[in-house]
C-alpha positions in Angstrom: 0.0 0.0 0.0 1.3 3.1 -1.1 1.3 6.2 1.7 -1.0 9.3 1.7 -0.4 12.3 2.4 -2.7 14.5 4.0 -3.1 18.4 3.7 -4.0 20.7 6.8 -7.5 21.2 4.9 -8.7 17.9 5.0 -8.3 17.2 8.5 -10.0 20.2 9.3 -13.1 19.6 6.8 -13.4 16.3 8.6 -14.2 18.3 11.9 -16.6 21.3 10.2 -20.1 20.9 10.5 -20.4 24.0 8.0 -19.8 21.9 4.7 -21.3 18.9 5.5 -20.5 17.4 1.6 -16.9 18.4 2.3 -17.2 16.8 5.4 -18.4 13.8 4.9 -16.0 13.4 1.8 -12.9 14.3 3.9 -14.3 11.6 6.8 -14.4 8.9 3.7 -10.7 9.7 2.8 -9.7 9.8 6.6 -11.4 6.5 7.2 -9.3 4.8 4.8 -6.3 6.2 5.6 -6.7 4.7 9.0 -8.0 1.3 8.0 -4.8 0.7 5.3 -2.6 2.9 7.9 -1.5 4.9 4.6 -2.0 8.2 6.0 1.2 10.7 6.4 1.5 14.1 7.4 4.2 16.5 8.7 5.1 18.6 12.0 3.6 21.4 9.2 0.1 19.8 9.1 -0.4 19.1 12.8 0.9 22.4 13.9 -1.4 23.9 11.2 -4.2 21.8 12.2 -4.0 22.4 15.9 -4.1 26.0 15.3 -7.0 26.8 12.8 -9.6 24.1 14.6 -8.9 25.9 17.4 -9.4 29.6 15.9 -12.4 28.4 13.3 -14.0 26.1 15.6 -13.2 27.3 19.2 -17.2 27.0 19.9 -17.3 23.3 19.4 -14.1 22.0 19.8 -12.0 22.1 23.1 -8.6 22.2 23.8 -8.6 19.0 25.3 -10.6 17.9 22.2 -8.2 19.7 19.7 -5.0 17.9 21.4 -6.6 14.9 21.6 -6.9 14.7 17.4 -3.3 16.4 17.4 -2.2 12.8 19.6 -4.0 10.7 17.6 -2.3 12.1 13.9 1.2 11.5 16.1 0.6 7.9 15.5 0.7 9.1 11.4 4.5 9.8 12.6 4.6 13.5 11.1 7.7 14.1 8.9 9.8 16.6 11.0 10.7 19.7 8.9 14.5 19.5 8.8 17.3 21.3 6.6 16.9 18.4 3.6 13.1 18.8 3.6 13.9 22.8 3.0 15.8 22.4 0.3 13.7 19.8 -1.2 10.9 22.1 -0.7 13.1 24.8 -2.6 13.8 22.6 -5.6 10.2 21.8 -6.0 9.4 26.1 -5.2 11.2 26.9 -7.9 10.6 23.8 -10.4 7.0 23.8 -9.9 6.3 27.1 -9.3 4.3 26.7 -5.8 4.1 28.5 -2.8 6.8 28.0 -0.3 4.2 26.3 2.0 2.6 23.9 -0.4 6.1 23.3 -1.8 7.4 22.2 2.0 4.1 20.0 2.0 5.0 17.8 -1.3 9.0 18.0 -0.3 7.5 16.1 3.1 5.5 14.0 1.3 8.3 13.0 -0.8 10.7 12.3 1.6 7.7 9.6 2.8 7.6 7.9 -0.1 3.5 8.8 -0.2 2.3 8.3 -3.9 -1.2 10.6 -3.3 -0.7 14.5 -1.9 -4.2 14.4 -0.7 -5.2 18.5 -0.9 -7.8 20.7 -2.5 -5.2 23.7 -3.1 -3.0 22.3 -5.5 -4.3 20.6 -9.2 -6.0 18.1 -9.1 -4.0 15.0 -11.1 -1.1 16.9 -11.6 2.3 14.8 -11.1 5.4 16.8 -8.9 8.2 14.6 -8.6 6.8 11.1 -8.2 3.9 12.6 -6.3 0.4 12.3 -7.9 -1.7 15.7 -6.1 -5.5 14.1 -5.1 -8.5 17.0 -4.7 -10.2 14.4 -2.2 -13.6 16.5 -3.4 -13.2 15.3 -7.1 -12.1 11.9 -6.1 -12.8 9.1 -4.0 -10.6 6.8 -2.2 -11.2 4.2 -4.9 -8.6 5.9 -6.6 -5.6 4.4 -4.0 -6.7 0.8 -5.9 -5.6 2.2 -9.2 -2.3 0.2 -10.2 0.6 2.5 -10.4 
């Protein structure tokens, strides 16, 4: 089984009752990831995550609430953010064209060996560097059965 990596966004749809397509869609692609243990993310995402579900949703998640999602993701062993993920995060910057951010994200990603970027703010099916970006709104997790 080939790893996924998952984007700050999609953990936090899977906890907003706003959208509750996105929601739902995000919960779908979560679920897998935890059944086939494919899911990856980095010290980026949870940091990331920890912070907006507590700013966008400080009314209906808790502190206690929002650490205990940011324990359970540890068990994703986030990539730590070191020197040779920033420069492989520059290459891709300036190969690709991305923001510095996103461009940390696939670097991270990359040094995982995840074949899916799962995200909704880069394209959808484009390839960076052995990486196939996912918008987990277009697709569904059928897609991870696809031979590579």
């Amino acid at each position: 089984m080939s790893a996924v990596f998952v984007d700050t966004n999609v953990l936090l749809y899977g906890v907003d009752d706003r959208d509750p397509q996105k929601r739902d869609r995000a919960r779908d692609w979560l679920a897998v990831c935890w059944e086939r243990r494919c899911g990856r993310i980095s010290t980026q995402v949870v940091n990331e995550f920890y912070a907006n579900v507590r700013k966008k949703f400080s009314a209906s998640l808790s502190a206690g609430d929002a650490r205990s999602d940011v324990r359970r993701y540890q068990n994703w062993k986030p990539w730590i953010i070191d020197q040779l993920t920033i420069e492989s995060a520059w290459a891709v910057e300036s190969r690709y064209g991305l923001s510095y951010w996103d461009a940390l994200m696939v670097a991270a990603a990359q040094h995982q060996a995840c074949r899916w970027l799962l995200t909704e703010d880069l394209q959808h099916g484009q390839q960076i560097d052995g990486v196939r970006i996912v918008n987990p709104f277009i697709s569904s997790p059928d897609i991870l059965d696809v031979p590579a």
